[in-house]
TORPA-4810 file (N, C-alpha, C, O; in nm, 3 decimals):
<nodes>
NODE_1_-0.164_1.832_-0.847_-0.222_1.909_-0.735_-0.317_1.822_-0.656_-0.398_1.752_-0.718_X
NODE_2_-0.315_1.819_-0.504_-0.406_1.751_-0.414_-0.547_1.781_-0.485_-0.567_1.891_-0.536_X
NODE_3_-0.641_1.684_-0.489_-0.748_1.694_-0.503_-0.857_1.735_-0.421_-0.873_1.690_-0.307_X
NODE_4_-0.941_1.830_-0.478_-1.051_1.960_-0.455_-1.086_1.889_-0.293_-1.109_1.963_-0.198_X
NODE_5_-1.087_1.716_-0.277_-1.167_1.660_-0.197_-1.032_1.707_-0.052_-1.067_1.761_0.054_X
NODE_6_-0.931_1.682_-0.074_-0.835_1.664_0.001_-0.822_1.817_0.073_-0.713_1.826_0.129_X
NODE_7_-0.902_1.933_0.085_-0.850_2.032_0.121_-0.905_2.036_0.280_-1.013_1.986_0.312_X
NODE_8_-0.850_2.077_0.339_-0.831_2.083_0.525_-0.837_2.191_0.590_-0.724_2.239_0.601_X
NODE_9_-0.919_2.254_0.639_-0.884_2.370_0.707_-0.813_2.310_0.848_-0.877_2.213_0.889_X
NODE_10_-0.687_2.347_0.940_-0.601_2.270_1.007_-0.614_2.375_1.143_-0.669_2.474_1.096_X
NODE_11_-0.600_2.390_1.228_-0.612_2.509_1.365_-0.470_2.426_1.403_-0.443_2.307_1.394_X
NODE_12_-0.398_2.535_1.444_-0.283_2.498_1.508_-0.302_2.470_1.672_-0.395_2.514_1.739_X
NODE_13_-0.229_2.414_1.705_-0.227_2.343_1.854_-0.153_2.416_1.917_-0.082_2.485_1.844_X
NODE_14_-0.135_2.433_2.051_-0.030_2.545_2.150_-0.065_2.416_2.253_0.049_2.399_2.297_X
NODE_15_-0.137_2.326_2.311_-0.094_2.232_2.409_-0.133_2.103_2.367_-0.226_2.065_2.296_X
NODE_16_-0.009_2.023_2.448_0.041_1.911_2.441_0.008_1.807_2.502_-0.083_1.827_2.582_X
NODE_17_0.056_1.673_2.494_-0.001_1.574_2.635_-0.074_1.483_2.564_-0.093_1.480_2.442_X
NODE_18_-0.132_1.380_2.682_-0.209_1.287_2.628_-0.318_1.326_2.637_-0.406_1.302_2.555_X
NODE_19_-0.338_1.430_2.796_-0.446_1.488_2.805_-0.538_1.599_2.698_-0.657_1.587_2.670_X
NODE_20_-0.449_1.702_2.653_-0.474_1.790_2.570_-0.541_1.663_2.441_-0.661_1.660_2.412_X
NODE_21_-0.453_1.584_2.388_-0.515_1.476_2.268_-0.635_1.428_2.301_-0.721_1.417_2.214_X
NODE_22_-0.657_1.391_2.431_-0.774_1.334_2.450_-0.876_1.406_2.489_-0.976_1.345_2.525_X
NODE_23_-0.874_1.573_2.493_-1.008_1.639_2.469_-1.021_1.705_2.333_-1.123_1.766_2.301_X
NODE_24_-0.871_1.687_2.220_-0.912_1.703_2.113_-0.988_1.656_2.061_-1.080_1.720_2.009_X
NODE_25_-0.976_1.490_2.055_-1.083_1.414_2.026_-1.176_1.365_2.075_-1.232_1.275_2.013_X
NODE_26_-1.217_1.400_2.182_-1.398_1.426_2.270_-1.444_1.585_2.135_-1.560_1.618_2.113_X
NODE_27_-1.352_1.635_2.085_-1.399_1.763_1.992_-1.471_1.744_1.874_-1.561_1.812_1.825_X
NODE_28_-1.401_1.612_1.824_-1.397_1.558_1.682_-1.284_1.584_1.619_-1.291_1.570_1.497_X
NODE_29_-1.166_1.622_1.668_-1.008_1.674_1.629_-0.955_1.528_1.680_-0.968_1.452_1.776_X
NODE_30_-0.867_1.540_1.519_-0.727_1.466_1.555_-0.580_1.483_1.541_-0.537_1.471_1.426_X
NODE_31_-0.491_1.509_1.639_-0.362_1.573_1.705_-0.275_1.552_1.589_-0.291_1.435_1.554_X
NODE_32_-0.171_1.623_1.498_-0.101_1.585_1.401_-0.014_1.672_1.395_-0.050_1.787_1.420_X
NODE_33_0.155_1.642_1.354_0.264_1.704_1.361_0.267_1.713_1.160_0.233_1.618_1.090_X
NODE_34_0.303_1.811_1.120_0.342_1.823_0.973_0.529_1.882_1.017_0.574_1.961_1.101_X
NODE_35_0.595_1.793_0.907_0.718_1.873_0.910_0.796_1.820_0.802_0.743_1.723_0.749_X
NODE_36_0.914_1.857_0.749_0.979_1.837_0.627_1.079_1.942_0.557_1.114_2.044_0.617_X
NODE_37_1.100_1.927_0.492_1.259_2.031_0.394_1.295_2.120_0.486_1.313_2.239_0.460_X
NODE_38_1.307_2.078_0.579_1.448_2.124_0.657_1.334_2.253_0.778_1.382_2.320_0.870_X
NODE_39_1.199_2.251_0.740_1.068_2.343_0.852_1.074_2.228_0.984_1.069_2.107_1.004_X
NODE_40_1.090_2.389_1.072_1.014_2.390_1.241_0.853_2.281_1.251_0.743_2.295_1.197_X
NODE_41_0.897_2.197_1.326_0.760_2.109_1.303_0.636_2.176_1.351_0.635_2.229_1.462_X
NODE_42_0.477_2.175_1.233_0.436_2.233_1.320_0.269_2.134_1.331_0.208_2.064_1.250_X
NODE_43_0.244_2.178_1.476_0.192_2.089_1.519_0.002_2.109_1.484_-0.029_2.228_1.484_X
NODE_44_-0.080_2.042_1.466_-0.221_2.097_1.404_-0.311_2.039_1.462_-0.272_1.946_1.533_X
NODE_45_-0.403_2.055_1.460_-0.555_1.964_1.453_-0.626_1.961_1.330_-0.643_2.069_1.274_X
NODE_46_-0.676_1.846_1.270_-0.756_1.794_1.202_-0.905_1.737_1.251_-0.915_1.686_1.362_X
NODE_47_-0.996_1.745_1.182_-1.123_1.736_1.185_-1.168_1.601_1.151_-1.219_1.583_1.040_X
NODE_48_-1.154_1.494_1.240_-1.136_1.385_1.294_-1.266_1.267_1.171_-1.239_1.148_1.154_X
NODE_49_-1.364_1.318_1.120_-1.437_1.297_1.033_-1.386_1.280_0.864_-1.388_1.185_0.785_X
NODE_50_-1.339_1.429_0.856_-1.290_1.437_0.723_-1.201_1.335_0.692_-1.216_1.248_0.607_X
NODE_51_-1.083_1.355_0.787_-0.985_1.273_0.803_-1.024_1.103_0.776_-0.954_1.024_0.713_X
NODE_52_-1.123_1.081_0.825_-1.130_0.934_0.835_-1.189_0.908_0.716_-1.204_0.788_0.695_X
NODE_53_-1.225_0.977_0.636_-1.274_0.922_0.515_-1.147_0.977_0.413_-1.166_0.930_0.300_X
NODE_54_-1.092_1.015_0.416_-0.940_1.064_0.308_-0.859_0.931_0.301_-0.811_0.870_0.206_X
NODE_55_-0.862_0.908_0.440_-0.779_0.809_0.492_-0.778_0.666_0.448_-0.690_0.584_0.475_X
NODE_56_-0.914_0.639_0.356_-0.963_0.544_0.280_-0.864_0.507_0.184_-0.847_0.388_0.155_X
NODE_57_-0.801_0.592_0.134_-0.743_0.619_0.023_-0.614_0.621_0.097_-0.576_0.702_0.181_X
NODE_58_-0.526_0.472_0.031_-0.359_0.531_0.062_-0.307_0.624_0.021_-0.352_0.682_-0.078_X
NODE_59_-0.177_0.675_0.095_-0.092_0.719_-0.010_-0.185_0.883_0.002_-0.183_0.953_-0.099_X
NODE_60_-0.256_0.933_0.118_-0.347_1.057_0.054_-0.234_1.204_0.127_-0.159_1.232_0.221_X
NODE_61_-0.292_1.257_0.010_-0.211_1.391_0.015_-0.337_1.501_0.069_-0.447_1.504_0.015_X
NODE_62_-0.309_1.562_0.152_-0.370_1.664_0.190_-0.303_1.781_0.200_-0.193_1.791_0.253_X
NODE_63_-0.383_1.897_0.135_-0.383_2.041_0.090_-0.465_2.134_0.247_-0.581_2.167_0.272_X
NODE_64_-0.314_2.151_0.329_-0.375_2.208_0.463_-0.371_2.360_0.465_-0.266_2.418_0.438_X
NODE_65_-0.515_2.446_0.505_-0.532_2.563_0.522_-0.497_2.588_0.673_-0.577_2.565_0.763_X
NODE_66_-0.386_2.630_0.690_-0.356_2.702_0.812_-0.338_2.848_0.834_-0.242_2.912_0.792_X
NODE_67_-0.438_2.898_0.905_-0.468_3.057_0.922_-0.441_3.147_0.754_-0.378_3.250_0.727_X
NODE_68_-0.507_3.069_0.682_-0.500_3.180_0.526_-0.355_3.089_0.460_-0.306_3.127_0.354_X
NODE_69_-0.316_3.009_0.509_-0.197_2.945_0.428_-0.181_2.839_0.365_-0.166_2.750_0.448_X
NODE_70_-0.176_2.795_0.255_-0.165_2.644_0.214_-0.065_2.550_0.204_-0.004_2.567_0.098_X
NODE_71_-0.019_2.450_0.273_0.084_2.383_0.282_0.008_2.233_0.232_-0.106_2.194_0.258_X
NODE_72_0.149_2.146_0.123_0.091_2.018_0.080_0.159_1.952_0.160_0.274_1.988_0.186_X
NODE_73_0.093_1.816_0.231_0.176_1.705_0.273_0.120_1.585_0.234_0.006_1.577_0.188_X
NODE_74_0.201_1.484_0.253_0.165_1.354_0.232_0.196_1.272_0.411_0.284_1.268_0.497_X
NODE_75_0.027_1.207_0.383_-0.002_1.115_0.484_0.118_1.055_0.485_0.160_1.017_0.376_X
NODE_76_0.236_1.023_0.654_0.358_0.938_0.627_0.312_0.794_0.795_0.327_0.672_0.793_X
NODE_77_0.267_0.869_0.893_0.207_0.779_0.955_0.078_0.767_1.013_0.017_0.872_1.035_X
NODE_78_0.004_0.617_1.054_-0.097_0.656_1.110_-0.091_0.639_1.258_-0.031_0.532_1.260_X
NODE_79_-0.110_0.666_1.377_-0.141_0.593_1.476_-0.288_0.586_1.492_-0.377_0.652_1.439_X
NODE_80_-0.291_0.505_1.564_-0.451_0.411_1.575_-0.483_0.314_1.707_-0.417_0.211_1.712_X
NODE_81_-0.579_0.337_1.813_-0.605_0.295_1.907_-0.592_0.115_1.872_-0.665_0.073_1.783_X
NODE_82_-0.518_0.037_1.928_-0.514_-0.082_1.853_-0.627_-0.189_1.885_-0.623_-0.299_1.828_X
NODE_83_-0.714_-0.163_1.962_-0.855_-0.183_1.989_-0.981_-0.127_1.927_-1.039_-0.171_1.828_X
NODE_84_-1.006_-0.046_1.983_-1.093_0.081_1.894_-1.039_0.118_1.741_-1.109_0.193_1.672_X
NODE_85_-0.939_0.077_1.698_-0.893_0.127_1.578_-0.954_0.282_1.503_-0.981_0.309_1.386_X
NODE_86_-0.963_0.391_1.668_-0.978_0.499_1.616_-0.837_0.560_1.616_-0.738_0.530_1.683_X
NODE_87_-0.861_0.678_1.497_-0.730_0.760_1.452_-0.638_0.838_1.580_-0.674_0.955_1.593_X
NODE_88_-0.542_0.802_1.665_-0.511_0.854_1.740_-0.418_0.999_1.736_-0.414_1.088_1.822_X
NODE_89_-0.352_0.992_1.619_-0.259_1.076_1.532_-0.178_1.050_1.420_-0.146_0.942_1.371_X
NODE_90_-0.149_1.170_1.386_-0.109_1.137_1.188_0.040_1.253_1.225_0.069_1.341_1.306_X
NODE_91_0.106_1.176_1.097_0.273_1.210_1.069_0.216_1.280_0.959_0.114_1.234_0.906_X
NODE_92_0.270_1.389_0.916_0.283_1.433_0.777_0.377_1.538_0.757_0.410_1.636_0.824_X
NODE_93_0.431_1.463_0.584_0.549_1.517_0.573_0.515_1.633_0.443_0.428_1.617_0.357_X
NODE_94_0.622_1.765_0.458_0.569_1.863_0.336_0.652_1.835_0.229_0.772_1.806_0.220_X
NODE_95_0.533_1.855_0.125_0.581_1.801_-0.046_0.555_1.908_-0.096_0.473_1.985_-0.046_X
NODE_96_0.626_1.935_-0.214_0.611_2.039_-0.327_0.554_1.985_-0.447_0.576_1.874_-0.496_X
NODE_97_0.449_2.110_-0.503_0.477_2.019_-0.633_0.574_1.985_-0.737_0.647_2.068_-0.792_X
NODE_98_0.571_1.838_-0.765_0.692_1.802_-0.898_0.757_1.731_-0.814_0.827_1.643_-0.864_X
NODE_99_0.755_1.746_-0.655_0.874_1.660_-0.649_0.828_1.507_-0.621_0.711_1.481_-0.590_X
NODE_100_0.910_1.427_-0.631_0.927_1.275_-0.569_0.908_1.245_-0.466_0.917_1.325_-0.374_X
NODE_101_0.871_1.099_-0.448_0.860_1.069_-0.285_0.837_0.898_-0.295_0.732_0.850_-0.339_X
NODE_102_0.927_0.834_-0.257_0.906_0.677_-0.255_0.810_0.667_-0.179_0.810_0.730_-0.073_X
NODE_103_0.685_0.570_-0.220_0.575_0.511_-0.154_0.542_0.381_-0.196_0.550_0.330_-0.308_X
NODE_104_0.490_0.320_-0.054_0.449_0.167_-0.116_0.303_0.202_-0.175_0.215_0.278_-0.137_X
NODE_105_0.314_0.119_-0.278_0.177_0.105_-0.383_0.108_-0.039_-0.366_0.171_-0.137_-0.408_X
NODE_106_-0.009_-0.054_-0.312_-0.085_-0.147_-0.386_-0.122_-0.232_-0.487_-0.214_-0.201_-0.562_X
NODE_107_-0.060_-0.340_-0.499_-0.093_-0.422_-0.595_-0.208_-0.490_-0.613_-0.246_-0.555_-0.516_X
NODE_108_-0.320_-0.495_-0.778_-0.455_-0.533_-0.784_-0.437_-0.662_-0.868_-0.367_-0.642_-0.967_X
NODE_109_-0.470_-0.754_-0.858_-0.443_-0.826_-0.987_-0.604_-0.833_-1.037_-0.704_-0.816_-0.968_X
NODE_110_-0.592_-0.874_-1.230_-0.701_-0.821_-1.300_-0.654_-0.948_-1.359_-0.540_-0.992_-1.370_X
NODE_111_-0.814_-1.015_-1.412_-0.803_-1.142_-1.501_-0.834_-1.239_-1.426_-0.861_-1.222_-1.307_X
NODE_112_-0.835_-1.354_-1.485_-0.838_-1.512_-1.415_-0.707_-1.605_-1.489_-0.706_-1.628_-1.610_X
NODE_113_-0.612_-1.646_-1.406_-0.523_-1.790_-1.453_-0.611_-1.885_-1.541_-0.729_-1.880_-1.574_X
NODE_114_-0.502_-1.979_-1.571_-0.580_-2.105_-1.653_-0.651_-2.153_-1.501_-0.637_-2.137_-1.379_X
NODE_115_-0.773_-2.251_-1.644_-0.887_-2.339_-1.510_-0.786_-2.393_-1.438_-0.668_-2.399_-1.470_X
NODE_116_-0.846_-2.437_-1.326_-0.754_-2.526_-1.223_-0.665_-2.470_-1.152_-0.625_-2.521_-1.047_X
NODE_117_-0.623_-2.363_-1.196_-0.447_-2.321_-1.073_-0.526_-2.163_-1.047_-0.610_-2.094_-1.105_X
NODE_118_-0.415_-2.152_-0.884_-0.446_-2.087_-0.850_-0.352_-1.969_-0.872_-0.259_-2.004_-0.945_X
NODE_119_-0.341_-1.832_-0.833_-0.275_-1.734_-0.804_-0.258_-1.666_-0.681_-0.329_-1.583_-0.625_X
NODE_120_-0.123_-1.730_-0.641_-0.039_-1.630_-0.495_-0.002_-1.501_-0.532_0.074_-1.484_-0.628_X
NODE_121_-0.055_-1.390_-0.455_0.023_-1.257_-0.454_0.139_-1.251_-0.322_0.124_-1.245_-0.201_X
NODE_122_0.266_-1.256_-0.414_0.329_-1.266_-0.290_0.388_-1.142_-0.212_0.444_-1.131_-0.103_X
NODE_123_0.354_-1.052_-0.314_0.409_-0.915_-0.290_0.282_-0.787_-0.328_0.257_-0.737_-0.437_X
NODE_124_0.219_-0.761_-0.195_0.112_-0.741_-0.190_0.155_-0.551_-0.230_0.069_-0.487_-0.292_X
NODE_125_0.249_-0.501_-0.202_0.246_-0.383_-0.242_0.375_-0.410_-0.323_0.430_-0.520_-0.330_X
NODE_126_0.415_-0.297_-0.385_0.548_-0.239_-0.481_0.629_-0.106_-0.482_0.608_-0.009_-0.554_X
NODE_127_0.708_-0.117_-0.407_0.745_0.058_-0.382_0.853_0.164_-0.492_0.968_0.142_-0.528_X
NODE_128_0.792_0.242_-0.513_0.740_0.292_-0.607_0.825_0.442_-0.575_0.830_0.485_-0.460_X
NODE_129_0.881_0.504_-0.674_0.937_0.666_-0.674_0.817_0.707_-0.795_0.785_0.666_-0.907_X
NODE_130_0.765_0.831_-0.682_0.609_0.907_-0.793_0.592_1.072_-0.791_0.631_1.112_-0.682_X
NODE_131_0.565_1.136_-0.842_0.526_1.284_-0.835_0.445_1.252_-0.733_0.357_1.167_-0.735_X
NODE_132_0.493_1.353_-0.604_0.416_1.320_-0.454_0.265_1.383_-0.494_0.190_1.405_-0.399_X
NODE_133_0.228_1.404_-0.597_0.087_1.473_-0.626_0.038_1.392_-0.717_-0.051_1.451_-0.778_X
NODE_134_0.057_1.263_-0.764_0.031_1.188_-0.883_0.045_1.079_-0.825_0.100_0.998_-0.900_X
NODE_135_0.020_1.037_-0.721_0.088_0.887_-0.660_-0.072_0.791_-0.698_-0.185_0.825_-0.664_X
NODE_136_-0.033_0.668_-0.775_-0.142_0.613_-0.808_-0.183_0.506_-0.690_-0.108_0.456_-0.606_X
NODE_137_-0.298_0.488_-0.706_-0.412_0.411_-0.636_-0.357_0.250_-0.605_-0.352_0.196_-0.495_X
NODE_138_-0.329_0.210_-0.697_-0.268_0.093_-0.689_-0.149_0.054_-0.844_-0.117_0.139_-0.927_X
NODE_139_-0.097_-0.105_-0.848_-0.100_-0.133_-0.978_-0.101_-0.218_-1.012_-0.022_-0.303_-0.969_X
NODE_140_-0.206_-0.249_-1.125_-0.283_-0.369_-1.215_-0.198_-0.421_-1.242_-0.098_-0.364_-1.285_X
NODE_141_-0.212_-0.592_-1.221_-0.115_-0.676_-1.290_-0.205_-0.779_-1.328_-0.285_-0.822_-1.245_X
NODE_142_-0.203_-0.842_-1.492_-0.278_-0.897_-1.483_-0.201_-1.065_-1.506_-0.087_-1.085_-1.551_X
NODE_143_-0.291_-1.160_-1.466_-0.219_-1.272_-1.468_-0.354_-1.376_-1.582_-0.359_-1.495_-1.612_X
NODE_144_-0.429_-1.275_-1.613_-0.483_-1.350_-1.746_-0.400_-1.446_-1.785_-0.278_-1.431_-1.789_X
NODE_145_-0.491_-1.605_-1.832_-0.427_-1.698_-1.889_-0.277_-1.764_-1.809_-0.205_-1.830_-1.883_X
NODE_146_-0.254_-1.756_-1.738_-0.115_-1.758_-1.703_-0.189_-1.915_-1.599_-0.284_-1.952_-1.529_X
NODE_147_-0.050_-1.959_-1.664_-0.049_-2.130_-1.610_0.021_-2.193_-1.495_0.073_-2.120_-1.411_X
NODE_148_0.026_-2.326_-1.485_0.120_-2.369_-1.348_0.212_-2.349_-1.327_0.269_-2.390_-1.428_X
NODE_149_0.308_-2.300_-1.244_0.446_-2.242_-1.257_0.471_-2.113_-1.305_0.574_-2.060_-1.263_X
NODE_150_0.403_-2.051_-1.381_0.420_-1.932_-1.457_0.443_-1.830_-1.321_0.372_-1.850_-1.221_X
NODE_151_0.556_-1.707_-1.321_0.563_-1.622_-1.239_0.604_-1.501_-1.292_0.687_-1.492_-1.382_X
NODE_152_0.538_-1.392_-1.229_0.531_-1.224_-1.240_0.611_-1.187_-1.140_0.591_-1.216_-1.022_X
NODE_153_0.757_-1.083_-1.206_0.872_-1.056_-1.109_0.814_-0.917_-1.133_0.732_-0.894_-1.222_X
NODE_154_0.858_-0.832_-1.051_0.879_-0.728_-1.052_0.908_-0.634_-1.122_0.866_-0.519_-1.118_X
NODE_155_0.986_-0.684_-1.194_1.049_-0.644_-1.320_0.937_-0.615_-1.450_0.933_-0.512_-1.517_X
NODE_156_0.831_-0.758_-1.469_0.744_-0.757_-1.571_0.665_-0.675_-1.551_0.592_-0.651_-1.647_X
NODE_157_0.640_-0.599_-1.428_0.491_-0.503_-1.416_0.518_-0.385_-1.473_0.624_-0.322_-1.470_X
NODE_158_0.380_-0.348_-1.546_0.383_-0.285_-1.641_0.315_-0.116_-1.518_0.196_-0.091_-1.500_X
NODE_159_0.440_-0.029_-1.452_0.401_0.077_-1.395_0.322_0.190_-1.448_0.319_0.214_-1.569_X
NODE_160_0.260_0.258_-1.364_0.189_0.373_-1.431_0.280_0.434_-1.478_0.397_0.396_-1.478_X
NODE_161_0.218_0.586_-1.546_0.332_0.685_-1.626_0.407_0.772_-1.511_0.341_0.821_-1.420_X
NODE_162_0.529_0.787_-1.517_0.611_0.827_-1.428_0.637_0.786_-1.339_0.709_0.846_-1.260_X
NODE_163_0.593_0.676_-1.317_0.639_0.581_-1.145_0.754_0.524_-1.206_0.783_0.530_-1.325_X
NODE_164_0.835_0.450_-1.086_1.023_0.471_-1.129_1.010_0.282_-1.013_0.980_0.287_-0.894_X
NODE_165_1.022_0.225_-1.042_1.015_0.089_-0.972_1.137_0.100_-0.850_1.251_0.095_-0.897_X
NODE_166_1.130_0.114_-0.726_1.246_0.103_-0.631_1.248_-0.010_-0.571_1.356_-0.020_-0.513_X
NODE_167_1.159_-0.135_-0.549_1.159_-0.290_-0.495_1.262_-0.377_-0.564_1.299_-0.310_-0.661_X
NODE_168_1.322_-0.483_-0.563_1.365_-0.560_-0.619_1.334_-0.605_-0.721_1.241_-0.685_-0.717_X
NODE_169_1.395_-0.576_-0.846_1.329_-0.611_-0.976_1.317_-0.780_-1.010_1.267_-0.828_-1.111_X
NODE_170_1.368_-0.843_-0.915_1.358_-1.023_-0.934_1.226_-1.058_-0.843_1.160_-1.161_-0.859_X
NODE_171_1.206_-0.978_-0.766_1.099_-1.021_-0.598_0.985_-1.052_-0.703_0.955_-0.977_-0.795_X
NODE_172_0.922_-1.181_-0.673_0.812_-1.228_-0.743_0.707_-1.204_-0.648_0.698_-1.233_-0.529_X
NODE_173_0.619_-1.138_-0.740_0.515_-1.065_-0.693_0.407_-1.155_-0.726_0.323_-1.159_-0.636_X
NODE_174_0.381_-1.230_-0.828_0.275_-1.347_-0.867_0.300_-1.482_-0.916_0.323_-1.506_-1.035_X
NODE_175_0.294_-1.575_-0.817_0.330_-1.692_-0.843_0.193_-1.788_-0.924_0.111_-1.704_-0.886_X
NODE_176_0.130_-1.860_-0.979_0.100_-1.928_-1.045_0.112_-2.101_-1.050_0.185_-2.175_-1.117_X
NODE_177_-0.004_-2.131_-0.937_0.046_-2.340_-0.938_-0.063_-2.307_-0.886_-0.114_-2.199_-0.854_X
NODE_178_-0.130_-2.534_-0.873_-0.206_-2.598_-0.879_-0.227_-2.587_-0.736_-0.139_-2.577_-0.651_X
NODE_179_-0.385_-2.589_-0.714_-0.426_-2.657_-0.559_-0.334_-2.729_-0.524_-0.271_-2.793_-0.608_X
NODE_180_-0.299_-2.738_-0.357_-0.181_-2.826_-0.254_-0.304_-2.992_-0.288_-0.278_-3.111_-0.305_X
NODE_181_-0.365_-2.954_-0.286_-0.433_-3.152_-0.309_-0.397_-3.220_-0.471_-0.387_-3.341_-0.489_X
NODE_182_-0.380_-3.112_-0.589_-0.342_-3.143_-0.691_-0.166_-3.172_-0.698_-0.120_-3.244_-0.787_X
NODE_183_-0.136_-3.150_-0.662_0.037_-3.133_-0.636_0.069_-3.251_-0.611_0.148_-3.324_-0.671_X
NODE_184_-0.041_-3.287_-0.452_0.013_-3.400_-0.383_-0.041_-3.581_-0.483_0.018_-3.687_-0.501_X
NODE_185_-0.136_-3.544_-0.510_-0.180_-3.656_-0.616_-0.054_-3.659_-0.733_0.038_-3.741_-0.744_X
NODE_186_-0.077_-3.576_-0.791_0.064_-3.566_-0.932_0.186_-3.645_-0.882_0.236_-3.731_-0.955_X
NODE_187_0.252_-3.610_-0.721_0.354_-3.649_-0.668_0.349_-3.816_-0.670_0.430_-3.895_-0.720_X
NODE_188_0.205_-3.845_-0.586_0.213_-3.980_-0.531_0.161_-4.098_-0.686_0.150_-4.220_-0.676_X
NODE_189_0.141_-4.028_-0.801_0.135_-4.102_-0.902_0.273_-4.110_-0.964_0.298_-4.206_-1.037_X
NODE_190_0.326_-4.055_-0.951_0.472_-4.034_-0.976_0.532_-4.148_-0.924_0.570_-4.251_-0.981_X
NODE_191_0.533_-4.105_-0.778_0.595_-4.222_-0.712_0.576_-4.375_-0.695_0.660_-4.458_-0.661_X
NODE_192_0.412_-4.394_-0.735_0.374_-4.465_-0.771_0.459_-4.567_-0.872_0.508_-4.679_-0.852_X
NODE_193_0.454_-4.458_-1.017_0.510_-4.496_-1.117_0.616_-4.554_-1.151_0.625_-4.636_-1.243_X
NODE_194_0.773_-4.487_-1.024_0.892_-4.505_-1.010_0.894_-4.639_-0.954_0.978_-4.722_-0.992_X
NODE_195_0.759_-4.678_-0.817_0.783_-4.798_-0.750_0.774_-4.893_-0.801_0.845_-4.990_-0.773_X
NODE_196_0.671_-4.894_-0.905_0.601_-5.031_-0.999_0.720_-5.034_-1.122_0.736_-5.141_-1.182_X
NODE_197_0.798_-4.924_-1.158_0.924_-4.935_-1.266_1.063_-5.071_-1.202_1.115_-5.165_-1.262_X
NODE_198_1.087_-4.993_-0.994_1.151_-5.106_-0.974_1.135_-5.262_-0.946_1.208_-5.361_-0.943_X
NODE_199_1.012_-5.234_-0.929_0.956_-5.342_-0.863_0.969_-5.469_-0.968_0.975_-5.586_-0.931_X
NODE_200_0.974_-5.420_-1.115_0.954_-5.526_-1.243_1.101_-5.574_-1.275_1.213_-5.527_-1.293_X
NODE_201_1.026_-5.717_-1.271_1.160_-5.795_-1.261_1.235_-5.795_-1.409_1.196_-5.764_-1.521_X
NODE_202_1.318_-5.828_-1.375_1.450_-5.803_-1.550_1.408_-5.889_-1.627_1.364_-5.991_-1.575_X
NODE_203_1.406_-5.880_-1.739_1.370_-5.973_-1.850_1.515_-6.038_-1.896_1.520_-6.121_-1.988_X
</nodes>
């Protein structure tokens, strides 16, 4: 179930436009369409505050009171002034409880590699089939101890309970090697090594 924090009282909208949006939000309202399982889209205002702090949180499900009614959806888009990066309008789609809903998840990594090397995340989220009311925060991978070359596929992450992995189970998500200045030294001693091997004359 959406959490106690996530609940919305929503006022439905009757006009449209850029104009109508833009004295919603001179209100503190922000313009939002909910629609899904086969429902008439319907169109709302949100309380432009609340919203922006829910919004902190991926993946957030909000529990909307419309005129005495409760409908669940899940946050599906944001728009956003691409300057001002204020909330211009939100997509949301209706979920039941129990059911599913593929979402990208956040990946955290936890731990430190061996001294010396570093750790690439190359796959910054993981998408994920979850109880649309249980969708977790992120997921921990840890790369404790893990050495040069060593790599974390997709496959090895250890998911929360009931998440169902839908990404590519080979897509390497944590790669594992040395600083680019350590690499290049290792190389040129190498080559080093090979030149001074031909260079010695035959016995």
């Amino acid at each position: 179930m959406a959490d106690a924090t996530n609940k919305i009282v929503a006022d439905l909208r009757v006009k449209f436009g850029k104009g109508a949006a833009r004295k919603l939000r001179v209100l503190g309202k922000i313009p939002a369409v909910m629609y899904g399982h086969g429902t008439t889209p319907v169109h709302v205002a949100l309380p432009a505050h609340q919203i922006g702090l829910l919004l902190r949180r991926a993946n957030a499900v909000l529990e909307l009171d419309i005129d005495g009614k409760t409908h669940l959806t899940l946050v599906k888009d944001v728009q956003k002034d691409p300057f001002l990066q204020i909330i211009e309008h939100l997509d949301l789609i209706v979920i039941r409880k129990g059911e599913k809903v593929q979402v990208e998840v956040a990946v955290h990594l936890t731990g430190e590699s061996a001294s010396g090397t570093m750790a690439d995340l190359d796959s910054k989220t993981l998408l994920l089939e979850v109880e649309a009311t249980s969708i977790p925060q992120n997921v921990q991978v840890s790369i404790e101890g893990l050495e040069d070359g060593d790599q974390i596929r997709a496959k090895d992450v250890v998911l929360p309970k009931g998440a169902t992995l839908v990404s590519d189970e080979e897509a390497v998500v944590v790669l594992v090697h040395l600083p680019a200045e350590e690499e290049e030294e290792e190389t040129e001693e190498g080559e080093a090594v090979e030149g001074d091997a031909e260079a010695a004359p035959a016995e």
